[in-house]
DRENPA-3360 file (N, C-alpha, C; in nm, 2 decimals, always signed):
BEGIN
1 = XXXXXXXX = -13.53/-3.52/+20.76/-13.50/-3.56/+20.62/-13.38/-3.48/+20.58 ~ -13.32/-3.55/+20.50/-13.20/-3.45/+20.46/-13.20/-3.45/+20.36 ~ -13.15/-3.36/+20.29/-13.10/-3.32/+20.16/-12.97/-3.27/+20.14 ~ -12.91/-3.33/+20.01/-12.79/-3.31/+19.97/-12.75/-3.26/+19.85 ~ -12.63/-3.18/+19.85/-12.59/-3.12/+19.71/-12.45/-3.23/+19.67 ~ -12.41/-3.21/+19.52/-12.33/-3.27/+19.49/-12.20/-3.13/+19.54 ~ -12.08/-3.22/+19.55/-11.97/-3.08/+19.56/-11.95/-3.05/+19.46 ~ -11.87/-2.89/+19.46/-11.85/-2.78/+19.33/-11.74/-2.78/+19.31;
9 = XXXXXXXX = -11.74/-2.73/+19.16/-11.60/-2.75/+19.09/-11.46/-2.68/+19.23 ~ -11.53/-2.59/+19.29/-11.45/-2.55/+19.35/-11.41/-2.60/+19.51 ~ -11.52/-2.69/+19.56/-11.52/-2.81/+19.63/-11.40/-2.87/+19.60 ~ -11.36/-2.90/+19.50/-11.30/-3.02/+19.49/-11.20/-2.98/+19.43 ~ -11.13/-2.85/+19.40/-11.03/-2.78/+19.33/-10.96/-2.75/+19.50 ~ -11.02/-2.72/+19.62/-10.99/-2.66/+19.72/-10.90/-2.81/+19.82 ~ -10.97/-2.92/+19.76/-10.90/-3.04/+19.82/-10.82/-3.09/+19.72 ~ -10.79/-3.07/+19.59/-10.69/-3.14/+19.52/-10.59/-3.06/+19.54;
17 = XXXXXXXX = -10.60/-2.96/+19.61/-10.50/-2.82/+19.62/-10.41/-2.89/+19.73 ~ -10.44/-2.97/+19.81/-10.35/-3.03/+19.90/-10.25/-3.15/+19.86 ~ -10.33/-3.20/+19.77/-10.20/-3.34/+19.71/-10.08/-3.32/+19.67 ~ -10.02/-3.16/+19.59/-9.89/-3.21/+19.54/-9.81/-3.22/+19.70 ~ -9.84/-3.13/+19.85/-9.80/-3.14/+19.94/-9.78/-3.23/+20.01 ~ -9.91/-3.33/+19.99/-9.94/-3.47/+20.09/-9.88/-3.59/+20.01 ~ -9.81/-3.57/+19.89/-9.79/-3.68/+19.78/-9.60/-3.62/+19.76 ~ -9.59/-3.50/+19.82/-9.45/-3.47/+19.81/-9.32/-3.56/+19.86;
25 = XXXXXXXX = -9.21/-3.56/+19.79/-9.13/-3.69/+19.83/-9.09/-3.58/+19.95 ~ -9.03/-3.72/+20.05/-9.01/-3.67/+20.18/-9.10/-3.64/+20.29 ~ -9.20/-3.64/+20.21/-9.34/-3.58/+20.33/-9.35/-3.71/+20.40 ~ -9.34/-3.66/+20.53/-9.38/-3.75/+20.62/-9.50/-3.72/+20.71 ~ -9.66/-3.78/+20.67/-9.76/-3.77/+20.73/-9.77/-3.78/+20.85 ~ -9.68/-3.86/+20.97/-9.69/-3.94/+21.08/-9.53/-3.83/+21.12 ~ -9.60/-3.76/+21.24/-9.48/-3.64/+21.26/-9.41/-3.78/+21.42 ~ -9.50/-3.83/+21.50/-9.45/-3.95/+21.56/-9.54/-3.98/+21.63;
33 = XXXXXXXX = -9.53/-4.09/+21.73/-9.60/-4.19/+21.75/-9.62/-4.16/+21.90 ~ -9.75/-4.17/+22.00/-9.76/-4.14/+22.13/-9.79/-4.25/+22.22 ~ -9.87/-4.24/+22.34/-9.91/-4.32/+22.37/-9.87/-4.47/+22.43 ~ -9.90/-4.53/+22.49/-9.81/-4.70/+22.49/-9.79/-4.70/+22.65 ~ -9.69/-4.75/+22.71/-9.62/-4.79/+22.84/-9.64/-4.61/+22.91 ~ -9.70/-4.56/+23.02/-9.73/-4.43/+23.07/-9.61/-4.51/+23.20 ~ -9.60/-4.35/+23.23/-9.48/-4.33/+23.36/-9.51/-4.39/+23.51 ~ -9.67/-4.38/+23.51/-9.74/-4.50/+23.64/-9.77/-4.62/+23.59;
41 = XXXXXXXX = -9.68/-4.70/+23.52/-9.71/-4.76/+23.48/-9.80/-4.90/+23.39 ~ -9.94/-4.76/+23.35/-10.05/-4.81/+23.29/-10.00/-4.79/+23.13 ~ -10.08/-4.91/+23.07/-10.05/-4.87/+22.94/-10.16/-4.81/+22.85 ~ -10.20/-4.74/+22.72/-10.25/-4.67/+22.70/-10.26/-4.77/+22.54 ~ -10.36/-4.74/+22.42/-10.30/-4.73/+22.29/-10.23/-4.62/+22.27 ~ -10.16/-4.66/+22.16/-10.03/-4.59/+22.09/-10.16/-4.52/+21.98 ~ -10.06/-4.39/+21.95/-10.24/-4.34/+21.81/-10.09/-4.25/+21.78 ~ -10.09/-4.23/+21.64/-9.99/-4.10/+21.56/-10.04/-3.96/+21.61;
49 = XXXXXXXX = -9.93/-3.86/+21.60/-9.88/-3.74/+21.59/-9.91/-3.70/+21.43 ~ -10.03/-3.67/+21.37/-9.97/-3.64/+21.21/-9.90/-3.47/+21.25 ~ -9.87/-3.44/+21.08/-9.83/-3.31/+21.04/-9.98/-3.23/+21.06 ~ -9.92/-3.10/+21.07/-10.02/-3.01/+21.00/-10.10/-2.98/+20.93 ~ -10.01/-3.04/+20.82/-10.07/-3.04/+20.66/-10.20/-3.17/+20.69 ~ -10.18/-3.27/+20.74/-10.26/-3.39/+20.76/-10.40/-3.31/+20.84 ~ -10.38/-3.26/+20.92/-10.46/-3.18/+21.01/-10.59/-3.08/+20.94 ~ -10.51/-3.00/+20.87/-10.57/-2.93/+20.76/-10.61/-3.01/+20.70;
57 = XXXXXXXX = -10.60/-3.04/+20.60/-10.66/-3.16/+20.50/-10.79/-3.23/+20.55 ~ -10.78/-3.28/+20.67/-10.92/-3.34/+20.74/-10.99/-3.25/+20.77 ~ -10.93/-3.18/+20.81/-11.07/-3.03/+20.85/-11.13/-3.02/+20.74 ~ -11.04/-2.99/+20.62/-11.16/-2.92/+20.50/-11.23/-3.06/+20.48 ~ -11.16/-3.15/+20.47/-11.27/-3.26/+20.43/-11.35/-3.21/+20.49 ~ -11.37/-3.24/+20.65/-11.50/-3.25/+20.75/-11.59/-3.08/+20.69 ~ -11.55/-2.98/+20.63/-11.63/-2.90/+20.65/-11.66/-2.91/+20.55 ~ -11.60/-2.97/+20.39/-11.66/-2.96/+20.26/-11.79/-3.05/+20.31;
65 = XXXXXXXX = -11.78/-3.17/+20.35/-11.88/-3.29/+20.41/-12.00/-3.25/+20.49 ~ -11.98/-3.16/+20.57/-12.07/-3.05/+20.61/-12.18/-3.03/+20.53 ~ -12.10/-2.98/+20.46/-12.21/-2.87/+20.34/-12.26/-2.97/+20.24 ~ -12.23/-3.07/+20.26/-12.29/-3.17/+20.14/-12.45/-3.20/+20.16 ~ -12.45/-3.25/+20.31/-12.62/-3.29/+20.37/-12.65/-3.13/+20.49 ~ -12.78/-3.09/+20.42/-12.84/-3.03/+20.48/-12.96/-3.07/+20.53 ~ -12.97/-3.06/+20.70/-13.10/-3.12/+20.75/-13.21/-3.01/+20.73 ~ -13.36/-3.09/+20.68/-13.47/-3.01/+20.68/-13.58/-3.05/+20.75;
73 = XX = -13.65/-2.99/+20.87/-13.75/-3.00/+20.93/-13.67/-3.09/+21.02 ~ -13.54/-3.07/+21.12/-13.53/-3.14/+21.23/-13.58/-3.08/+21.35;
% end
């Protein structure tokens, strides 16, 4: 069974902290593009290279998300 909290002011003060960066003009989220035609000639999908900042940003998501559901009695 799980149980969940709502996030805290500071939850959510810790992820708006990233937008004026990820909304900044010039920011380019997709640092480039990989994958496709390989050098033995198999082909692969293509998937993005993000930034950093992109990188970050999904971590905290994934760990604020974490803390949201706590399992009890697994």
């Amino acid at each position: 069974m799980a149980k969940s909290r709502q996030p805290t002011v500071k939850d959510i003060q810790e992820l708006l902290a990233f937008s004026p960066k990820l909304y900044a003009d010039g920011f380019e989220p997709i640092k480039h593009w990989t994958g496709g035609g390989n050098k033995d000639g198999t082909d692969s999908f293509a998937y993005p290279i993000y930034d950093k900042l992109v990188d970050d940003f999904v971590t905290d998501i994934g760990a604020h998300a974490s803390k949201m559901v706590m399992y009890v009695g697994c």
